[in-house]
C-alpha positions as CSV (number, residue, x, y, z in Angstrom):
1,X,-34.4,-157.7,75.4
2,X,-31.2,-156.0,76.4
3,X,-30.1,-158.0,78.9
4,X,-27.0,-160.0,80.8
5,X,-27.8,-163.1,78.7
6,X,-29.2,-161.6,75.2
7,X,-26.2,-163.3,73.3
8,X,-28.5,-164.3,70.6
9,X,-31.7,-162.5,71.0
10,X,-31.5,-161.6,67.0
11,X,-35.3,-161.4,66.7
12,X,-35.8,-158.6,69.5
13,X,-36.6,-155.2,68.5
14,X,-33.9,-153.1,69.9
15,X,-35.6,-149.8,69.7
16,X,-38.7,-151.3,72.0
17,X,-36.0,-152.7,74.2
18,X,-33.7,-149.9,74.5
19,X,-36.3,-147.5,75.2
20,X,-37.7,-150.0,78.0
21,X,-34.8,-150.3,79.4
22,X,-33.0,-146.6,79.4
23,X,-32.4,-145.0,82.5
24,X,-32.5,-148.8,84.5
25,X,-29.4,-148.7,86.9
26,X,-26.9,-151.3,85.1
27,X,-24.3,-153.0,86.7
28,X,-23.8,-155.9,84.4
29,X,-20.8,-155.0,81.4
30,X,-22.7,-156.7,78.6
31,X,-25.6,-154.5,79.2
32,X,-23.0,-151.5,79.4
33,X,-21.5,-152.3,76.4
34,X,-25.1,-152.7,74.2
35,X,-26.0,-149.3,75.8
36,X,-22.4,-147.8,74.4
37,X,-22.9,-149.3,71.1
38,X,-26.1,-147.9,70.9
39,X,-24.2,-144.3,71.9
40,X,-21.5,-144.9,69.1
41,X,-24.5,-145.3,66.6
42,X,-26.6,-142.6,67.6
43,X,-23.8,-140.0,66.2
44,X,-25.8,-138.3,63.8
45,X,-28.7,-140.7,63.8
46,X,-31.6,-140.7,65.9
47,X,-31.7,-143.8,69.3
48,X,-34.4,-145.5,67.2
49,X,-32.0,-146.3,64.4
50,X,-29.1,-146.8,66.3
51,X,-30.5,-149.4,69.1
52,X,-32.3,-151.2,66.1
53,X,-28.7,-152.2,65.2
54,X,-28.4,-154.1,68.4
55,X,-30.1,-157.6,67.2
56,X,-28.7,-157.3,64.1
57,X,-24.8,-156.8,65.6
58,X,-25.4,-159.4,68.3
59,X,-25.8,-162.2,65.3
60,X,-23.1,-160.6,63.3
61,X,-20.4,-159.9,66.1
62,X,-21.2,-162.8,68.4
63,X,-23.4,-161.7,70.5
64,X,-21.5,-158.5,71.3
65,X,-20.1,-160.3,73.7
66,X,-16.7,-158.0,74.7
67,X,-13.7,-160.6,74.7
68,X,-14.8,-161.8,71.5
69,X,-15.1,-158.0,69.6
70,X,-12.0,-157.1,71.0
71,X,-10.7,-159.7,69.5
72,X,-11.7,-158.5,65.9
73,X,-8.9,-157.8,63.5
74,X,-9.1,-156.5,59.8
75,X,-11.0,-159.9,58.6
76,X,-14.1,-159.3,60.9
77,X,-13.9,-155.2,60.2
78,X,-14.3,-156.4,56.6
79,X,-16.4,-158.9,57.2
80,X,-18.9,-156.2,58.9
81,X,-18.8,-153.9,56.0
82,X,-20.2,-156.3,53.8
83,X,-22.8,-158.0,55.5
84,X,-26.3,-156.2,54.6
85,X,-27.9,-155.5,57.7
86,X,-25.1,-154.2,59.1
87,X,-24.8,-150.2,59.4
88,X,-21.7,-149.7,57.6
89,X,-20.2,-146.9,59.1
90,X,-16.4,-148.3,59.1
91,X,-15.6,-145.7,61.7
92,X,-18.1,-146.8,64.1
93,X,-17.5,-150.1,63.5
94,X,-14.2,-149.8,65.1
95,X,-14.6,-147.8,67.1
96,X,-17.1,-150.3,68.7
97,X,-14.1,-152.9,68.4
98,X,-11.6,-150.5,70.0
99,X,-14.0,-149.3,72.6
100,X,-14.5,-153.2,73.5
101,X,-10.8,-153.5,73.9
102,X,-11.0,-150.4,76.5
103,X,-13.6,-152.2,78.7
104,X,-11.3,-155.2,78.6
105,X,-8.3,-153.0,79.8
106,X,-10.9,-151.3,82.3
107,X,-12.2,-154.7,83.3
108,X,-8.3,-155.9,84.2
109,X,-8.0,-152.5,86.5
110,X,-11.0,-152.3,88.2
111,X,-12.5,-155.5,87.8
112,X,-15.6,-154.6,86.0
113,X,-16.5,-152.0,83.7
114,X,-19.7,-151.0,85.3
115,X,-17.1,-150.6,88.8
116,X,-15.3,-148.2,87.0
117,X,-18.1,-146.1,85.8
118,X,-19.9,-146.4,89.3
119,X,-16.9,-145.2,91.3
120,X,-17.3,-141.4,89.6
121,X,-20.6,-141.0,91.1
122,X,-20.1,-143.0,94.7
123,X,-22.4,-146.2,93.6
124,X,-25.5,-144.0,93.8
125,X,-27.0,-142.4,90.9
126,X,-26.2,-138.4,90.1
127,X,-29.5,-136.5,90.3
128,X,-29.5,-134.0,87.7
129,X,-31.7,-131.5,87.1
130,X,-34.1,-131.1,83.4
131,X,-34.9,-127.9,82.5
132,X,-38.2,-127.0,81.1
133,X,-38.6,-130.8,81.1
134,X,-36.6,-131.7,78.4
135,X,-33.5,-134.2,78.7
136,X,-30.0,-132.6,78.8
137,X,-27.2,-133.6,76.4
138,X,-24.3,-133.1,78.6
139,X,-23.2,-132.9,82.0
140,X,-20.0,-131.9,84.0
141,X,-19.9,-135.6,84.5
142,X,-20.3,-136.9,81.1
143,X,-17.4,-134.3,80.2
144,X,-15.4,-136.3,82.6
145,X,-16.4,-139.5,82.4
146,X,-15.3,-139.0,78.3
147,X,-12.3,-137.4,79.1
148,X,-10.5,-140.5,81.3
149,X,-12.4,-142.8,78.6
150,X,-10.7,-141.0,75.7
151,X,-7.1,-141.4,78.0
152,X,-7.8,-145.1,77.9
153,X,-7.9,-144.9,74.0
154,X,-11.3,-145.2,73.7
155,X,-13.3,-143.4,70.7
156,X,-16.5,-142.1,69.9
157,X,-17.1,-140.9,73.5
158,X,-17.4,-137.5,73.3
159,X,-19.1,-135.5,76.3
160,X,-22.5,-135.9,74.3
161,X,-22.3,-139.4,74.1
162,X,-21.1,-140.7,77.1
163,X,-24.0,-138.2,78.8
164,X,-26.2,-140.1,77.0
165,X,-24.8,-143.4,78.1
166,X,-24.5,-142.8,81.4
167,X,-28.5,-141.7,81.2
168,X,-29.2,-145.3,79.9
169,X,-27.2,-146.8,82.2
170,X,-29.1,-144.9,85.2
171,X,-25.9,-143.5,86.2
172,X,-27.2,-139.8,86.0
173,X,-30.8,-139.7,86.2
174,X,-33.0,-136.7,85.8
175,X,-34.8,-135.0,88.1
């Protein structure tokens, strides 16, 4: 279950629970952060594959939980490559430990990370528009939104991602 308290869920399936869960309105910055590692994953790989990562990263990174990934050095980086279950993208591994550094930088400005994302669209959701009923991979606001993310030194955000991420996070929801 991706959740405020799913530490150690290891035996969820994180596909099943991802796709439950996208588009909920999240406020919690554990939940945020599962939802962006599922965004850093799903470069060039398909949300299935990339949120059935998230059981297997919370018992190998413990428990996503923010302060401790950000913590991560070269030991842990290495450590990650060679675990098996692990996807062993070494770029999206750090950048999943650099992007949890960015929240904590976030978190010490604003508070919380999900007060920082919330402020670009007021606290209420951005209605947006689906064409021909198919979901849109980018918005004005994802542009932004990945633009003042990039400035903080984040990585992997690119409009297409963070469009995506906002989506889960019920940020933008389509209309």
């Amino acid at each position: 279950m991706i959740s405020p308290t799913d530490f150690s869920d290891i035996a969820a399936n994180g596909a099943k629970d991802y796709d439950a869960y996208f588009g909920t309105p999240t406020y919690d910055d554990h939940v945020l952060f599962e939802l962006l590692i599922v965004g850093i994953l799903q470069v060039g790989l398909g949300w299935q594959v990339a949120a059935s990562q998230l059981p297997v990263l919370r018992e190998h990174m413990d428990g996503v939980r923010i302060e401790k990934v950000a913590g991560y050095e070269e030991p842990e980086w290495e450590r990650l490559m060679a675990t098996p279950k692990v996807m062993h993208n070494g770029r999206k591994l750090r950048a999943i430990i650099t992007d949890a550094r960015g929240i904590m930088m976030i978190q010490r400005e604003f508070g919380h990370f999900s007060d920082y994302l919330w402020q670009f669209v007021d606290a209420t959701p951005l209605l947006m528009p689906a064409p021909d009923d198919e979901l849109p991979h980018q918005s004005p606001l994802g542009t932004r939104v990945a633009k003042d993310l990039h400035r903080r030194g984040f990585t992997f955000v690119g409009p297409v991602v963070t469009h995506m991420f906002l989506l889960a996070a019920g940020i933008i929801k389509v209309d």
